[in-house]
C-alpha positions as CSV (number, residue, x, y, z in Angstrom):
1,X,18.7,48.7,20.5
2,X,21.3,51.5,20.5
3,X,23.5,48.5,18.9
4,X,21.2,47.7,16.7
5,X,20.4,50.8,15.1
6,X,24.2,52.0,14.7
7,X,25.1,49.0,13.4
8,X,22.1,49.2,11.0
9,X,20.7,46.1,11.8
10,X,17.2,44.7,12.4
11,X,17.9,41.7,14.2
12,X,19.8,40.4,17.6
13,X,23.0,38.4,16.2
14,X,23.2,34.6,17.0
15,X,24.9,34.5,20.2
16,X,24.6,37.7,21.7
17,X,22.8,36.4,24.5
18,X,24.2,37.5,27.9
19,X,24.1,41.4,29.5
20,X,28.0,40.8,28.9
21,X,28.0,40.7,24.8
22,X,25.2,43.5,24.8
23,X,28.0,45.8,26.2
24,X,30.5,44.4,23.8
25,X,27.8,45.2,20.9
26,X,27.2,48.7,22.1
27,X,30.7,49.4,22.2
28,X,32.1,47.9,19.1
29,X,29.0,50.0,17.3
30,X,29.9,53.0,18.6
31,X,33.8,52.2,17.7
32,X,33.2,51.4,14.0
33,X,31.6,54.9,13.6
34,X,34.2,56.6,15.6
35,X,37.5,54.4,13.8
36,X,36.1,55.8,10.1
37,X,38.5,58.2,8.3
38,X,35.5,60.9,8.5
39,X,35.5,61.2,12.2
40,X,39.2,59.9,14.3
41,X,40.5,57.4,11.4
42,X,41.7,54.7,14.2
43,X,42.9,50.8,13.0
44,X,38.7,50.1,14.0
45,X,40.2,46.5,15.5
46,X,41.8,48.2,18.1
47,X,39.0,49.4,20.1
48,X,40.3,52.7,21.6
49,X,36.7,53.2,23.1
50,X,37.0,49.9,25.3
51,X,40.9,51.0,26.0
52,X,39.4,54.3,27.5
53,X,36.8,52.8,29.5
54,X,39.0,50.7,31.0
55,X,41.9,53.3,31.6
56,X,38.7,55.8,33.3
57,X,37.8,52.3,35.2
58,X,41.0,51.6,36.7
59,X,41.7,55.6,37.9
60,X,38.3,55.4,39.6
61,X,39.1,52.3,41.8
62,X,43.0,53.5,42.4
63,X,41.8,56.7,43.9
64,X,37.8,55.6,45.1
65,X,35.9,57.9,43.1
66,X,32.4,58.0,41.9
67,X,33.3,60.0,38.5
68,X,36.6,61.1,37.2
69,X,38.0,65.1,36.6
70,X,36.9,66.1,33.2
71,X,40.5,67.0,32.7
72,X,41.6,64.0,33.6
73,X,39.4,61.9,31.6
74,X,39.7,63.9,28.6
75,X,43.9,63.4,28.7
76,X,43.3,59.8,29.4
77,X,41.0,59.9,26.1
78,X,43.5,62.1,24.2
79,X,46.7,59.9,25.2
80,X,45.2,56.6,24.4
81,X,43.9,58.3,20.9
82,X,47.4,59.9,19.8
83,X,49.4,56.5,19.2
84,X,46.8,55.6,16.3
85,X,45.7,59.1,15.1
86,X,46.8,63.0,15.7
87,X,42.9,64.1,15.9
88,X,42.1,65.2,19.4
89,X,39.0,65.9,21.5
90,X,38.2,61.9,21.1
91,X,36.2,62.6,24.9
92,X,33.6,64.9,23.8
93,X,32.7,62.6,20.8
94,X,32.2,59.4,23.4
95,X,30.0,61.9,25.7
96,X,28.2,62.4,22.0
97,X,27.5,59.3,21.2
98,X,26.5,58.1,25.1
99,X,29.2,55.6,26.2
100,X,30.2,58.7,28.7
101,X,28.3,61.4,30.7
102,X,29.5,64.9,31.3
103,X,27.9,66.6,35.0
104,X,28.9,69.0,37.9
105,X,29.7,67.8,41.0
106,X,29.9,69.7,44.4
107,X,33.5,69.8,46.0
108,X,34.4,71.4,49.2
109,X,34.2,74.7,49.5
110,X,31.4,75.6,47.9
111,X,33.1,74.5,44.4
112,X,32.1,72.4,41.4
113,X,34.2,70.7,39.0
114,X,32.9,69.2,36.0
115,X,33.1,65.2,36.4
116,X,32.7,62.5,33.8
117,X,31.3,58.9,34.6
118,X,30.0,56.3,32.1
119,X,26.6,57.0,31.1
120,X,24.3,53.4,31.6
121,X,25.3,52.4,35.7
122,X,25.0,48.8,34.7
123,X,27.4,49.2,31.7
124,X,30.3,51.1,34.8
125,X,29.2,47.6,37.0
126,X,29.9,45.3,34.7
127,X,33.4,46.9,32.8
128,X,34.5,47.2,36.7
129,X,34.1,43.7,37.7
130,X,35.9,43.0,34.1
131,X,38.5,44.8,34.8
132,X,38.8,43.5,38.6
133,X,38.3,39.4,36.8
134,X,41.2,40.4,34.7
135,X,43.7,41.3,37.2
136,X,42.7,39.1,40.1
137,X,41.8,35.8,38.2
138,X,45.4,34.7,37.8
139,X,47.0,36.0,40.5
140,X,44.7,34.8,43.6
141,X,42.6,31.8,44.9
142,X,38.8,33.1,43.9
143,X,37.8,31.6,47.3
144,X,40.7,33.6,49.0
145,X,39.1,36.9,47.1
146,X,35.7,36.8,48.8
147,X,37.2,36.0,52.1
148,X,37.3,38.8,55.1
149,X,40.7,40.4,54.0
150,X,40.3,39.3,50.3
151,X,40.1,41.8,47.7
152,X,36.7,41.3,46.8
153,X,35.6,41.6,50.2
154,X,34.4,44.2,50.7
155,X,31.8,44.0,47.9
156,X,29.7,41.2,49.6
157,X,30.2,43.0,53.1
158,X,28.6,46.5,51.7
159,X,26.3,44.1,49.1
160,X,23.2,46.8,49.4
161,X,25.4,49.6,48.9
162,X,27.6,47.6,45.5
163,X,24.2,45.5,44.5
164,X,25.0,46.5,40.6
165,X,28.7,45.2,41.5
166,X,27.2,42.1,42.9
167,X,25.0,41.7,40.3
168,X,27.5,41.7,37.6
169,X,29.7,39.4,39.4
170,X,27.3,37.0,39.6
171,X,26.9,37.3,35.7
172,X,30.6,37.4,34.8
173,X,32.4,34.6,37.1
174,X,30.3,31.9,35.9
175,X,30.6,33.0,32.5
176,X,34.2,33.3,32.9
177,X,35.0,30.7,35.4
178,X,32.7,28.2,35.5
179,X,32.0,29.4,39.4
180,X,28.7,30.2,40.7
181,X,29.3,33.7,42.9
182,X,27.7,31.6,46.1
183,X,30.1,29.2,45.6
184,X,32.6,31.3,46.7
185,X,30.8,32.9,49.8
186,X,30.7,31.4,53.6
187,X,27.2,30.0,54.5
188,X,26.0,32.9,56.4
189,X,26.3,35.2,52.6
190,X,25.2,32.7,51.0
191,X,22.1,32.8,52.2
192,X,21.8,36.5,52.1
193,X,18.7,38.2,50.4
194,X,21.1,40.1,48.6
195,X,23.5,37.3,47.1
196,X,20.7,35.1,46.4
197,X,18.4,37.8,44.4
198,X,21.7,38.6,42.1
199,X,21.9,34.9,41.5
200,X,18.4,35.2,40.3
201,X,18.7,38.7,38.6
202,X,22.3,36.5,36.9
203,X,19.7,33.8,35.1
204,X,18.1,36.2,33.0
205,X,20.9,38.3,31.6
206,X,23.8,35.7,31.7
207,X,24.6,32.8,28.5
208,X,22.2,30.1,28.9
209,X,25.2,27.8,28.5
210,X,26.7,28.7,31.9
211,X,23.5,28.0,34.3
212,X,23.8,24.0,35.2
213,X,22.1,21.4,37.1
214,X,24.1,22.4,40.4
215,X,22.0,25.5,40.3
216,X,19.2,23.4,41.4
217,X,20.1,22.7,44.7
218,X,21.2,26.7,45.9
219,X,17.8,27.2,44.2
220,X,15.9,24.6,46.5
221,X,18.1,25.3,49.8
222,X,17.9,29.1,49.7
223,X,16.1,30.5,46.6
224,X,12.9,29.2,47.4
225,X,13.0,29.2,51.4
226,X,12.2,33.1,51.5
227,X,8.9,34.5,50.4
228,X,10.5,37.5,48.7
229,X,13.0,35.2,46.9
230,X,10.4,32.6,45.8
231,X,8.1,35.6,43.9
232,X,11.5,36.8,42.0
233,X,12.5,33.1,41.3
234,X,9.1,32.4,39.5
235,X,8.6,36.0,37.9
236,X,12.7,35.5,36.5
237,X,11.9,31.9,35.1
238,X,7.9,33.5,33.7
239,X,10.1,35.9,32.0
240,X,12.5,33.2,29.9
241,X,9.7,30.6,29.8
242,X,9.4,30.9,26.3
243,X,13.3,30.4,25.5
244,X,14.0,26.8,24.4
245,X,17.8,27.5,25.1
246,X,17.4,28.3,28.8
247,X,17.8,26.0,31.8
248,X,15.0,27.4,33.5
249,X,12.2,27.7,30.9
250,X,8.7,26.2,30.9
251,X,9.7,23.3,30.4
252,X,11.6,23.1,33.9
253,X,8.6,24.8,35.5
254,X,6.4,21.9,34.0
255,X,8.7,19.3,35.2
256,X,9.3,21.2,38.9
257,X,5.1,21.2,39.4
258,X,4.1,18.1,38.1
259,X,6.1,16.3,41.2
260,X,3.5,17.5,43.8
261,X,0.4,16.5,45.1
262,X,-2.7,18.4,44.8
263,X,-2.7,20.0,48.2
264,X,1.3,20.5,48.3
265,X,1.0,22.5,44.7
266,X,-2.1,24.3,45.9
267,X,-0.2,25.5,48.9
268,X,3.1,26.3,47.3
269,X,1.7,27.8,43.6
270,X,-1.7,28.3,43.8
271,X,-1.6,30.3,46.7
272,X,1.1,32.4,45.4
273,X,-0.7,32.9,41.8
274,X,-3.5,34.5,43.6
275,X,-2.2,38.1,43.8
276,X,-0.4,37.6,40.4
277,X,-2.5,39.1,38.0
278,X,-1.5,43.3,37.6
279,X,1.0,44.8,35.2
280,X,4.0,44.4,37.1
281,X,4.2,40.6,37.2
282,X,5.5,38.6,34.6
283,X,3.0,36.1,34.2
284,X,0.4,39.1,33.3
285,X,2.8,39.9,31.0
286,X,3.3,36.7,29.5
287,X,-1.3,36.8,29.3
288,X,-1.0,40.3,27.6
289,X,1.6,39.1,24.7
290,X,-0.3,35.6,23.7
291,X,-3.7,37.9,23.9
292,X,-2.3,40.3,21.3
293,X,-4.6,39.0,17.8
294,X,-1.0,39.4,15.9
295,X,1.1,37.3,13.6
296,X,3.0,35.2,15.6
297,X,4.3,33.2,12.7
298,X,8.0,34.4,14.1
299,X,7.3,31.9,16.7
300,X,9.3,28.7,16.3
301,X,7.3,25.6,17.6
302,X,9.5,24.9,20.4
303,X,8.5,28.0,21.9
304,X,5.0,28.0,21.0
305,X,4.8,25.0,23.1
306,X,6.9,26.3,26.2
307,X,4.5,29.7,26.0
308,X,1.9,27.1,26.4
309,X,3.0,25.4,29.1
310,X,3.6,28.5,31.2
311,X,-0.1,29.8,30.3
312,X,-1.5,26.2,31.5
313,X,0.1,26.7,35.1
314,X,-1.6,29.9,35.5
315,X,-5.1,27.6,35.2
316,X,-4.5,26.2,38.9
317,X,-5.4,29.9,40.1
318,X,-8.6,30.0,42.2
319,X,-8.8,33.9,40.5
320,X,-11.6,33.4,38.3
321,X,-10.7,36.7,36.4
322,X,-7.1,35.6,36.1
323,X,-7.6,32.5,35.1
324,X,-10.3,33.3,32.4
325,X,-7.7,35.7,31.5
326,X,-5.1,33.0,31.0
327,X,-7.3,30.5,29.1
328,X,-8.4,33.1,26.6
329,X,-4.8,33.8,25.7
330,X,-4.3,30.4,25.3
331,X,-6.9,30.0,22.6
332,X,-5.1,33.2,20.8
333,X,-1.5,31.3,21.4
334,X,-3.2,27.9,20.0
335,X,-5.5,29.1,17.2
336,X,-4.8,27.0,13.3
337,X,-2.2,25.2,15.6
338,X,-2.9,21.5,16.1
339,X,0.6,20.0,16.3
340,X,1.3,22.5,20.0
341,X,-2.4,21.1,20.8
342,X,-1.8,17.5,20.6
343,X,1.6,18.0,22.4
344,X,0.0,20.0,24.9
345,X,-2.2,17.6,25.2
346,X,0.0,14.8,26.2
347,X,2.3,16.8,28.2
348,X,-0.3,17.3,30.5
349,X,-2.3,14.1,30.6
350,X,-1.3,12.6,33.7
351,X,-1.8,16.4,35.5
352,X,-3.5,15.9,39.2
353,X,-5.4,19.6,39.0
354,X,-9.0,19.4,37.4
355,X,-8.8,22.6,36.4
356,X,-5.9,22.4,34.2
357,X,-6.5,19.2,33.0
């Protein structure tokens, strides 16, 4: 939104799909303002803020800091600044605008000393695993990284401790390398609660175009074995359901629960629907949107239908409340909509549950 509005825009670009672009939005917002001659009147293509992030990156990991010296962050700033323009100060105008943070932090010896660290943790995760891709990729085997003794390491050993680390690697490598993260781990971290709920957490904020059918099989053999890991699979794909570009949308949860039996579904998802219905879950969520009487003429067919399909599966629930809930959302979601009916309609036909069908 910060994007957005800088940019003075309204709507989400084509193609900024992925946590990874977002980043690359904010920044390149923040770096047209700063580049005009009015404020540091640097070539805008250069992207001195990026340059600087990086720089503040790489001093952090050399020396294993949590935040970096305000001096030395504001000379890093000031250094990379000086070959384009001879303004100065460029630091306090990225704390300004919120790509960097300004705090105290204790030191020994009853001292502070004023520290700087990027302000959005998620936005420090993901530039540092960057900045690690770009100058590991080339130079090492990426199965030799995550082994004991591989630089990487260490990150999957101390996974609780480095989750946002974890998290953004499982974004980045297969967006940059075609590699799922578990790919690259030994059996016993691969099936680690830890590994395996970044792999989820990865399928939301990632491009659609890197999730493939491989991902099926991690998601049968581990994802779905745990009961923790089987509520954050089905509450991640409740939350893209309604995206016709993503692997794991409604129409894959259709296709995944039609297979079953009666008894088998009702055992696997009826049973775990039960307890679904409060604020925190995404198929209440999902209940509360289509309920809203609203417009939804920005809804393209495709995902009319997909929103449908998710709503339907909520009807196997043996909670009245919730499934009364779920029906009555579907008549909002359906109203002066005939075309969705009738496909609805036949997507379901051959459904085994009375009372979806």
């Amino acid at each position: 939104c910060e994007g957005l509005n800088r940019s003075g825009l309204t709507k989400i670009p084509k193609g900024y799909g992925g946590i990874s672009s977002i980043i690359e939005f904010f920044i390149d917002s923040i770096n047209k303002k700063l580049s005009h001659p009015n404020y540091f009147d640097f070539p805008y293509q250069k992207n001195l803020i990026k340059k600087v992030a990086k720089k503040i990156i790489k001093y952090k990991l050399e020396q294993s800091l949590d935040h970096i010296p305000y001096e030395k962050a504001f000379e890093i700033a000031d250094t990379t600044l000086s070959k384009y323009s001879n303004k100065r100060r460029f630091l306090d105008s990225l704390i300004s605008e919120g790509v960097f943070s300004k705090n105290l932090f204790w030191k020994r010896g009853r001292e502070y000393e004023e520290g700087v660290y990027l302000a959005y943790e998620r936005f420090d995760d993901h530039l540092t695993v960057s900045y690690l891709l770009d100058n590991y990729l080339e130079s090492g085997d990426l199965e030799k990284l995550f082994e004991i003794g591989g630089e990487f390491f260490h990150y999957i050993e101390n996974d609780y401790v480095n989750q946002g680390i974890v998290e953004a690697f499982a974004i980045q490598l297969p967006e940059r390398t075609g590699s799922e993260l578990y790919e690259l781990l030994d059996d016993e971290h691969k099936d680690n609660l830890s590994i395996i709920n970044s792999f989820i957490y990865s399928l939301i904020w990632r491009d659609p175009d890197t999730i493939k059918d491989k991902t099926i099989t991690y998601v049968n053999e581990h994802v779905l074995r745990y009961e923790e890991t089987f509520d954050q699979f089905f509450q991640m794909v409740y939350s893209v359901a309604l995206d016709p570009e993503h692997f794991y949308n409604a129409d894959r949860l259709h296709k995944y629960l039609m297979q079953f039996s009666l008894p088998n579904r009702d055992e696997i998802w009826t049973t775990y629907l039960h307890n679904q219905d409060h604020l925190e879950t995404s198929m209440f969520r999902l209940i509360g949107w289509a309920m809203l009487d609203e417009d939804k003429s920005y809804l393209s067919d495709k995902s009319r239908l997909l929103a449908a399909k998710a709503l339907a599966w909520i009807f196997t629930s043996t909670n009245v409340s919730f499934r009364d809930s779920a029906t009555k959302a579907l008549v909002v979601l359906l109203e002066n909509n005939i075309k969705t009916i009738t496909s609805l309609l036949s997507e379901f036909e051959k459904v085994n549950d009375p009372y979806v069908y």
